[in-house]
C-alpha positions in Angstrom: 79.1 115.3 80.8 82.2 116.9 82.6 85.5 115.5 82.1 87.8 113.3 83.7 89.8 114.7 86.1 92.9 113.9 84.7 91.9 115.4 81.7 90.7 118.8 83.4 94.5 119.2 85.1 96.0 118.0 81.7 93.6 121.0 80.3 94.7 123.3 82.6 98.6 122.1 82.9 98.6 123.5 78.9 97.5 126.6 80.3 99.4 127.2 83.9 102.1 128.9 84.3 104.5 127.2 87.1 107.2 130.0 88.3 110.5 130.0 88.8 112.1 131.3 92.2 113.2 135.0 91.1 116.1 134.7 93.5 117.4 131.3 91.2 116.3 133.2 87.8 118.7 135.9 88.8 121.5 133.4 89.3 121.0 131.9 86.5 121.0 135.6 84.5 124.2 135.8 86.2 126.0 132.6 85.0 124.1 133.3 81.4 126.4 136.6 81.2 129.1 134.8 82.1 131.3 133.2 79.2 133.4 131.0 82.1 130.0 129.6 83.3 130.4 125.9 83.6 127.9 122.5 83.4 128.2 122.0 86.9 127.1 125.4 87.8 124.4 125.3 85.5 123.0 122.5 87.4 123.7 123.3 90.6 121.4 126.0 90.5 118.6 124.3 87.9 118.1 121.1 90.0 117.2 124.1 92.6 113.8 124.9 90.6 111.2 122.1 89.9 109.8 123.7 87.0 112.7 124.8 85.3 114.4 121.3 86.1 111.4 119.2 84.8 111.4 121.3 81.8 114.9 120.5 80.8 114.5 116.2 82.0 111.3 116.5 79.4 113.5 117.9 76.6 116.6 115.4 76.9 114.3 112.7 77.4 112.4 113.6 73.8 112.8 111.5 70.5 115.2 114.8 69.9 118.3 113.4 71.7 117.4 109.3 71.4 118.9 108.5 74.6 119.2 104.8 75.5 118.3 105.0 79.2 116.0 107.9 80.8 117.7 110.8 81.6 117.0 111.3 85.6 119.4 113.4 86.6 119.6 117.4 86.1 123.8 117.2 85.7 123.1 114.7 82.5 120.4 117.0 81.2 123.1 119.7 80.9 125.5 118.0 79.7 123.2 116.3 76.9 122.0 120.1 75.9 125.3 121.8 76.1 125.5 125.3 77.5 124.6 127.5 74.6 121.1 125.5 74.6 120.5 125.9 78.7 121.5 129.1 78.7 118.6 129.8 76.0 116.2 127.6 77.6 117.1 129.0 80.9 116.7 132.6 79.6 113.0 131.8 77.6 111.5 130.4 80.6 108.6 131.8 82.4 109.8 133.8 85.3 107.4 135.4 87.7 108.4 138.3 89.6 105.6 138.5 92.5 106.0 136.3 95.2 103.3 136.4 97.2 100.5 135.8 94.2 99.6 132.7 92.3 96.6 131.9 90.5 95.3 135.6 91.7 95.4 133.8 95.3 97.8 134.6 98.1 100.4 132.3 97.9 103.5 132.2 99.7 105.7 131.5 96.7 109.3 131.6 99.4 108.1 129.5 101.7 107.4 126.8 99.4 110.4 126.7 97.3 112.3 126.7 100.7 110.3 123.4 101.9 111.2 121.9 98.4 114.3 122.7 98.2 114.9 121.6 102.6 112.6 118.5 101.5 115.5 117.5 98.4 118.4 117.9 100.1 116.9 115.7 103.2 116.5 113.4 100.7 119.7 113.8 99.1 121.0 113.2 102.6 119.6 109.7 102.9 120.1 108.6 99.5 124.2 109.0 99.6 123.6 106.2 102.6 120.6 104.4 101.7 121.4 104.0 97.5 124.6 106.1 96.6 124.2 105.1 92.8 120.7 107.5 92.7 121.4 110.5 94.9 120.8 112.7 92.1 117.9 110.9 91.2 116.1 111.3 95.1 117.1 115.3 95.5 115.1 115.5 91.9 112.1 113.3 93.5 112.4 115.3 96.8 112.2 118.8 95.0 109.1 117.8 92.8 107.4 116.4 95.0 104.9 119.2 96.1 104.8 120.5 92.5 101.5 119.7 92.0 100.6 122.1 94.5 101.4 124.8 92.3 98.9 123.8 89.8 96.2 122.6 92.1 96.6 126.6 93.2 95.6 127.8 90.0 92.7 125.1 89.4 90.8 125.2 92.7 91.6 129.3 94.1 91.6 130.3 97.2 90.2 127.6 99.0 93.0 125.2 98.1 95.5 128.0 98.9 94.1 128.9 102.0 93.9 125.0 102.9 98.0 124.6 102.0 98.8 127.7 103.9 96.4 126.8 107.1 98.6 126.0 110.4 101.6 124.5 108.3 99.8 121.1 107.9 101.7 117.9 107.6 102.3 116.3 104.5 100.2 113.8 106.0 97.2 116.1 107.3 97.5 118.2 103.8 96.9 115.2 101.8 94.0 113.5 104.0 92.6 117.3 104.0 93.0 117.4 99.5 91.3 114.0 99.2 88.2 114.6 101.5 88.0 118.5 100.3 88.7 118.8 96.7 88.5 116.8 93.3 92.0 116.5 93.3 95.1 116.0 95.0 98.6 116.9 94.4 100.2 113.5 94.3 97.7 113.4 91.3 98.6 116.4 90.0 102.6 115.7 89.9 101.7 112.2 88.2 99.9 114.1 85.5 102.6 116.5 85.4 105.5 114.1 85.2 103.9 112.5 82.5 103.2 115.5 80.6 106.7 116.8 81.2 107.6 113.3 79.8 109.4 112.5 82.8 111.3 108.8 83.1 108.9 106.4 84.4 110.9 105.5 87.5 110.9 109.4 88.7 107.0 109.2 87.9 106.1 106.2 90.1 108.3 107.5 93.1 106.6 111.0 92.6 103.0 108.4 92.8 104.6 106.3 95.8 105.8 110.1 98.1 103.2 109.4 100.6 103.7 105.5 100.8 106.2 104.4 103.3 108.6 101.1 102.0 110.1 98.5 104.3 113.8 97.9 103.4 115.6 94.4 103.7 119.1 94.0 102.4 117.6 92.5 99.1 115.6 95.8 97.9 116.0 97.1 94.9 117.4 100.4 94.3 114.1 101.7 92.8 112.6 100.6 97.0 115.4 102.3 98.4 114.9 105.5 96.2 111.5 106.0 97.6 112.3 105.3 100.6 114.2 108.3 101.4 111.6 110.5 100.2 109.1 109.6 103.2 108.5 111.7 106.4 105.4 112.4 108.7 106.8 115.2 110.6 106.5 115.2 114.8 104.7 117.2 117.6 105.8 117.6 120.7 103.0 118.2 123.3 103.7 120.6 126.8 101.2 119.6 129.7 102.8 122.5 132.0 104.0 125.8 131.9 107.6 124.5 132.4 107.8 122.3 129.9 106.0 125.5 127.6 109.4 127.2 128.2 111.6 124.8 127.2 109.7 124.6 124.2 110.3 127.8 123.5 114.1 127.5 124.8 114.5 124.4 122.0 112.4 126.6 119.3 114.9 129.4 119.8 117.9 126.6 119.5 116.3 124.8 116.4 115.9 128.5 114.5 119.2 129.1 115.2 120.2 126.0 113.5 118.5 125.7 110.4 115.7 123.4 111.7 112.2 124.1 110.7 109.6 124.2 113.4 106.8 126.0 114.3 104.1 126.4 117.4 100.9 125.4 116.4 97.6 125.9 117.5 95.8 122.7 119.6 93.0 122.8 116.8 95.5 122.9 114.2 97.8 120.3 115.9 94.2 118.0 115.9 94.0 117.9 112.0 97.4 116.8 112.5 96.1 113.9 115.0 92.6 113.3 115.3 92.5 110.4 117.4 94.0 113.0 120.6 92.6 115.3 122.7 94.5 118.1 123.1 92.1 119.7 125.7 95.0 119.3 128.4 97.8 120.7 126.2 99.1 124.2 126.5 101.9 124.2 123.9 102.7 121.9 120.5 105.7 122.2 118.7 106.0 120.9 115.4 108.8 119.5 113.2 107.3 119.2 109.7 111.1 117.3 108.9 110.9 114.7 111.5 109.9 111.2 110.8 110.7 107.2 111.7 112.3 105.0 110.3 112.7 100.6 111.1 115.7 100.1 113.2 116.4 97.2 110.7 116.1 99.3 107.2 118.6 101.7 109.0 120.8 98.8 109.7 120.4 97.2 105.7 121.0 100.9 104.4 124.2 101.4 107.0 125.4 97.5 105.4 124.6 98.3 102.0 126.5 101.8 101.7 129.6 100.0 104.1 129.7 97.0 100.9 130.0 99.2 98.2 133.1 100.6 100.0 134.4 97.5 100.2 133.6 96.6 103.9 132.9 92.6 104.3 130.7 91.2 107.1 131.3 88.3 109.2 127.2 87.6 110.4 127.2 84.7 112.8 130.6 85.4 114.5 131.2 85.4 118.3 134.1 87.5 119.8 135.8 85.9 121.9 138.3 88.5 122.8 140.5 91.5 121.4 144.1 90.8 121.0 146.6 93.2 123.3 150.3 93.2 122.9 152.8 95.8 124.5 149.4 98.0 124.7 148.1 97.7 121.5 145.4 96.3 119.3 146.9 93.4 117.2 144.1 91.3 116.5 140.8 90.1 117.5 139.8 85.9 118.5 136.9 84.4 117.2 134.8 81.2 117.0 136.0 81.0 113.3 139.8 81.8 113.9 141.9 85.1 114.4 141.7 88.2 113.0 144.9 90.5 112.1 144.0 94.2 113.1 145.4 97.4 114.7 141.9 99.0 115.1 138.7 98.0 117.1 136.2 99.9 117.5 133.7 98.5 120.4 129.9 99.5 119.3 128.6 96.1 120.7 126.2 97.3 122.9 125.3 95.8 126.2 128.1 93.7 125.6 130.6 96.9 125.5 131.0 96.4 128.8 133.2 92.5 127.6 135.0 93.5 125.2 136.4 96.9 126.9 136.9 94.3 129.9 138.8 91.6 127.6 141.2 94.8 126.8 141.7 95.6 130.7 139.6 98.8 130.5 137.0 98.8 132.7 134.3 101.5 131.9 130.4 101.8 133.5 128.2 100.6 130.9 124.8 100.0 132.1 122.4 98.2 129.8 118.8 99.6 131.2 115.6 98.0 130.1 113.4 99.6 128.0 110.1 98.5 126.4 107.3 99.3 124.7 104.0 97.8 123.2 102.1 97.5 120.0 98.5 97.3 120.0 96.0 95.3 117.7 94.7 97.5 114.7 93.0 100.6 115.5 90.4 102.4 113.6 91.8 105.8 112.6 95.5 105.0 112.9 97.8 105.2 109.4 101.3 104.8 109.3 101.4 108.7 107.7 100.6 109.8 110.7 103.3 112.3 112.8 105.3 110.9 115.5 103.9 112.2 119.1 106.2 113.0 122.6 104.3 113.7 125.4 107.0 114.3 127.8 105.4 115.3 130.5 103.5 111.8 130.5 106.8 110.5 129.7 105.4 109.0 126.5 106.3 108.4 123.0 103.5 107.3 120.2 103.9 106.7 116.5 101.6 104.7 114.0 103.0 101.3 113.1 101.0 100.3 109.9 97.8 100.6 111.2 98.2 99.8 115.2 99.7 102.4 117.6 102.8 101.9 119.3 103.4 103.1 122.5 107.0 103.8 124.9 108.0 105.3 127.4 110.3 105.5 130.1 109.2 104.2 133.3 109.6 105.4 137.0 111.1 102.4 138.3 113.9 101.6 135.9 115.6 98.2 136.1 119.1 97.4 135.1 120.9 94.1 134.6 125.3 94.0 135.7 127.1 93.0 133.0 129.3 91.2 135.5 126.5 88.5 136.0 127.0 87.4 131.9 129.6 86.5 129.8 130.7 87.7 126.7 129.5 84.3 124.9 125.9 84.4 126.3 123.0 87.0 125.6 121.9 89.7 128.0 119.0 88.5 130.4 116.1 87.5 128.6 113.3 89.6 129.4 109.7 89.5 130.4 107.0 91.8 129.3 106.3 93.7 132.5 102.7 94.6 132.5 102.7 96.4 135.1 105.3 98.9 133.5 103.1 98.7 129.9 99.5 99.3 131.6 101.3 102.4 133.4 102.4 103.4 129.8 98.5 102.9 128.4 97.3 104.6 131.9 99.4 107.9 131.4 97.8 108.0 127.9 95.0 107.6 128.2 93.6 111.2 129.1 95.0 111.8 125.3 93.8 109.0 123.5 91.0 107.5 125.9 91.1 104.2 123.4 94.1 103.2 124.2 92.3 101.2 127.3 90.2 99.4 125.0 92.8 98.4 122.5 94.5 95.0 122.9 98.2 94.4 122.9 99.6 92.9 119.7 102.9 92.6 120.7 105.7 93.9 122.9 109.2 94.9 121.6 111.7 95.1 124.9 115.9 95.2 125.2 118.7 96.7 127.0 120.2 99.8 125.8 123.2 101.2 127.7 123.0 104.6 130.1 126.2 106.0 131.2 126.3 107.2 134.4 127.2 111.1 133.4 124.5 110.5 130.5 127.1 111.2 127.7 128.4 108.4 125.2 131.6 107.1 125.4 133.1 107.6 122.5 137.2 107.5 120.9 140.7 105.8 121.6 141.6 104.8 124.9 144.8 106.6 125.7 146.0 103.2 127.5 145.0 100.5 124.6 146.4 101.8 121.3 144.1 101.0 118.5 141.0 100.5 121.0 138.2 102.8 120.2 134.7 102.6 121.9 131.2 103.8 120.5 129.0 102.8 123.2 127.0 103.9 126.3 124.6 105.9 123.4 121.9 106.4 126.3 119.0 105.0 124.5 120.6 107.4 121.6 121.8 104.2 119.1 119.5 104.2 116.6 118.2 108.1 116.2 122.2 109.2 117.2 124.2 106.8 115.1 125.0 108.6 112.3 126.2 111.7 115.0 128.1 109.5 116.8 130.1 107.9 113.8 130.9 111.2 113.3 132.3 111.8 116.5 134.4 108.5 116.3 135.4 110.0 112.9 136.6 112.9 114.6 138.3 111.5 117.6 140.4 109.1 115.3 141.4 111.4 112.7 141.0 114.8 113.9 144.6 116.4 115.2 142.4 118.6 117.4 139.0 117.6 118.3 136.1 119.6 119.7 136.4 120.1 123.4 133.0 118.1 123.2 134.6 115.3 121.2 136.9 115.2 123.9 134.9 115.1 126.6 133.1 111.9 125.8 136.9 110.0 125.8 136.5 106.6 128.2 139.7 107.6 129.7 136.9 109.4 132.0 136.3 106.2 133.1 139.2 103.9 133.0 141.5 106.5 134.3 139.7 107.7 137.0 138.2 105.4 140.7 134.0 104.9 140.8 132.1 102.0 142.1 129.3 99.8 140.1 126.4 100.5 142.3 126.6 104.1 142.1 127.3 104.1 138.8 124.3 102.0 137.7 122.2 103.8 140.2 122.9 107.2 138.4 122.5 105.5 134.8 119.3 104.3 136.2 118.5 107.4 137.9 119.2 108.9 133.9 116.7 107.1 132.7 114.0 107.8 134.4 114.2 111.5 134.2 115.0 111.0 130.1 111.8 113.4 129.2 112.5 115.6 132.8 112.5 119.4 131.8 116.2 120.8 131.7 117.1 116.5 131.2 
């Protein structure tokens, strides 16, 4: 009878070796040599190395050093061994000098400690904003995640390896390709091996949960929030023409240049990726295996949960009724529940910028644009792993939503609202699903996914973001309101862009020098210079419908 097949990988976990990077083992050599060689440099370059850095969590987590709570973090482990002990440790462990060989496969050893090691400081990244109290916890989650991988190698030969090598496949792809293909899988095999490493529980189950995507609200747990920041599908961009093949190349070149992983991928490879489209009309895909989605409202939660613990206080259910101006500065703001004492305002409010930059006697072209897209009813085929798809020449954007497809775009015949025709205490027009718009959307894809046309509409998501009529944000102090600063016209940017552009209103505040772009966005562009409505909303409009345009 054969065994289990957790017991097979426990059998062959006794007798794998998993390698360390030779660059890191040299590094470490280095700091072992050196008598000044500190904790903190120790673990900076440990929580680098999955092995090496499960190896230490499963010794300080043994009966050995009685710890009341799991150790979960590599700087603890240190500390809890001292530096004589990691030094040793360090030094004893298995290092492998040949790169391109595991398991007497071909195995690009680099290229995957460089995706672990991208893959944990991404989630690093999120964690400091989504749940500060674990970021060491989520680049230790982020860097094992693939681990098993190095097992699976050894177990199943060149067929696996071949398959993990093959086109760069998604996380997604890789995993749907594992389960249908082999006995095991590598979410699987880093359970197993977190176990066996006598991992903490909590780091087990979000190794189990790496493929799962969680929904946020503002009362998640930590340990939701924690694997949350370890999920992304990746994203493929598809070219229809030869123009839009160069700019794919162009943004290729500009992505290499900084840092971001993407590749070109074949249309066959790009359809393990996707099954549900035909790629027979596509000439070029790029992929972004770091790309994902994410709920506007779990960015908003993580954004309100990282501002409380900081100390900021919110004031939900609060109309502005105006900001407060004396002698040309910001002294306060009114509200429907009383005053506010301030010297700083900073205007993000949206399609209602355009108010309260009025109420302060700037007047700046702010166009709130409608946009929309739909949701259809379940679909067989769809998961929510699946990548995120532009189609620009079709002017088309698709993603999974559970297990329905949604579906945007940006239409032909855009249609703007004036801010001038509402008040500050009223909302934006209401607006009406235009079917028209949405079966143009369905139309343009259907050639990709002919099903589309047979697929009912669950629901339809719709608002007003703001276009500028340059197409760049407005963003900094007004040179005539001290203590006014605007973060606003994002160009359908305020969601994907916002953590860039708090940056940038970082920098224009504080900065004695900005960048020259920095600078350029100032709304003294606006306020200090003559234009007209119509043709500003006409070239904000005119913006948005070229948003996907080659050279846009």
């Amino acid at each position: 009878m054969p065994a289990p097949p957790t017991d097979e990988l426990r059998v062959l976990f006794t007798k794998a070796k998993l390698p360390t990077s030779p660059a890191l083992a040299a590094q470490i050599l280095e700091l072992a040599e050196d008598p000044d060689s500190t904790v903190e440099q120790f673990a900076e370059i440990i929580q680098m190395d999955p092995a090496l850095a499960a190896r230490l969590l499963r010794m300080t987590n043994s009966a050995a050093y009685a710890q009341r709570t799991p150790v979960t973090s590599i700087r603890r482990a240190v500390a809890l061994l001292g530096l004589n002990r990691v030094r040793t440790v360090s030094l004893g462990f298995q290092l492998v000098g040949h790169l391109n060989r595991l398991g007497n496969c071909p195995f690009d050893m680099k290229a995957f400690w460089r995706q672990s090691i991208l893959r944990a400081c991404l989630a690093r990244e999120f964690a400091e904003v989504v749940v500060p109290p674990c970021v060491d916890e989520a680049f230790l989650i982020g860097l094992l995640q693939d681990s098993g991988i190095l097992l699976l190698v050894q177990l199943l030969g060149e067929p696996y390896a071949e398959l993990y090598a093959s086109a760069h496949l998604s996380p997604t792809a890789f995993l749907s390709a594992e389960r249908e293909q082999f006995p095991h899988n590598h979410v699987n095999a880093v359970v197993m091996m977190g176990r066996e490493w006598k991992l903490p529980e909590t780091i087990i189950r979000h190794l189990a949960k790496h493929h799962t995507p969680t929904d946020l609200s503002e009362s998640s747990s930590d340990e939701d929030r924690l694997s949350a920041v370890s999920y992304l599908v990746g994203s493929l961009r598809l070219a229809l023409c030869d123009e839009r093949v160069e700019e794919f190349n162009r943004l290729a070149a500009v992505a290499n240049q900084s840092g971001l992983e993407v590749s070109f991928l074949s249309n066959d490879a790009a359809r393990e990726k996707w099954p549900l489209i035909a790629f027979d009309r596509v000439k070029s895909v790029l992929w972004c295996p770091s790309d994902g989605y994410l709920q506007p409202t779990d960015l908003a939660m993580a954004y309100r949960a990282f501002a409380k613990a900081r100390g900021v206080r919110f004031a939900t259910g609060t109309q502005v009724e105006r900001v407060v101006v004396e002698d040309g500065r910001v002294v306060g703001v009114e509200t429907n529940r009383g005053a506010v004492a301030c010297s700083t305002v900073v205007n993000a409010a949206g399609a209602h910028a355009y108010h309260i930059a009025q109420s302060v006697g700037l007047r700046l072209p702010i166009v709130p644009v409608r946009h929309e897209y739909f949701i259809t009813v379940t679909a067989d085929g769809m998961r929510p792993d699946l990548p995120v798809v532009r189609i620009p020449d079709a002017t088309l954007y698709l993603r999974a939503e559970v297990n329905s497809l949604l579906v945007g775009g940006w239409e032909p015949a855009s249609v703007s609202s004036d801010p001038r025709d509402f008040p500050l205490d009223r909302p934006a027009p209401p607006i009406e699903p235009d079917w028209e718009a949405l079966d143009g959307f369905s139309r343009q894809l259907a050639p990709h996914i002919p099903q589309v046309r047979e697929l009912g509409i669950r629901s339809v998501q719709k608002g007003w973001p703001t276009f500028t009529p340059d197409g760049r944000f407005i963003i900094g102090p007004s040179s005539r309101v001290r203590g006014f600063v605007m973060a606003g016209g994002c160009n359908a940017h305020g969601v994907s862009g916002s953590a860039g552009i708090g940056r940038h209103v970082v920098e224009s505040m504080f900065e004695a020098e900005p960048s020259e772009y920095v600078k350029s966005l100032s709304p003294d562009r606006f306020s200090e210079t003559d234009w007209d409505w119509e043709t500003a909303a006409r070239q904000a409009r005119a913006l948005y419908e070229s948003y996907y345009h080659v050279g846009h």
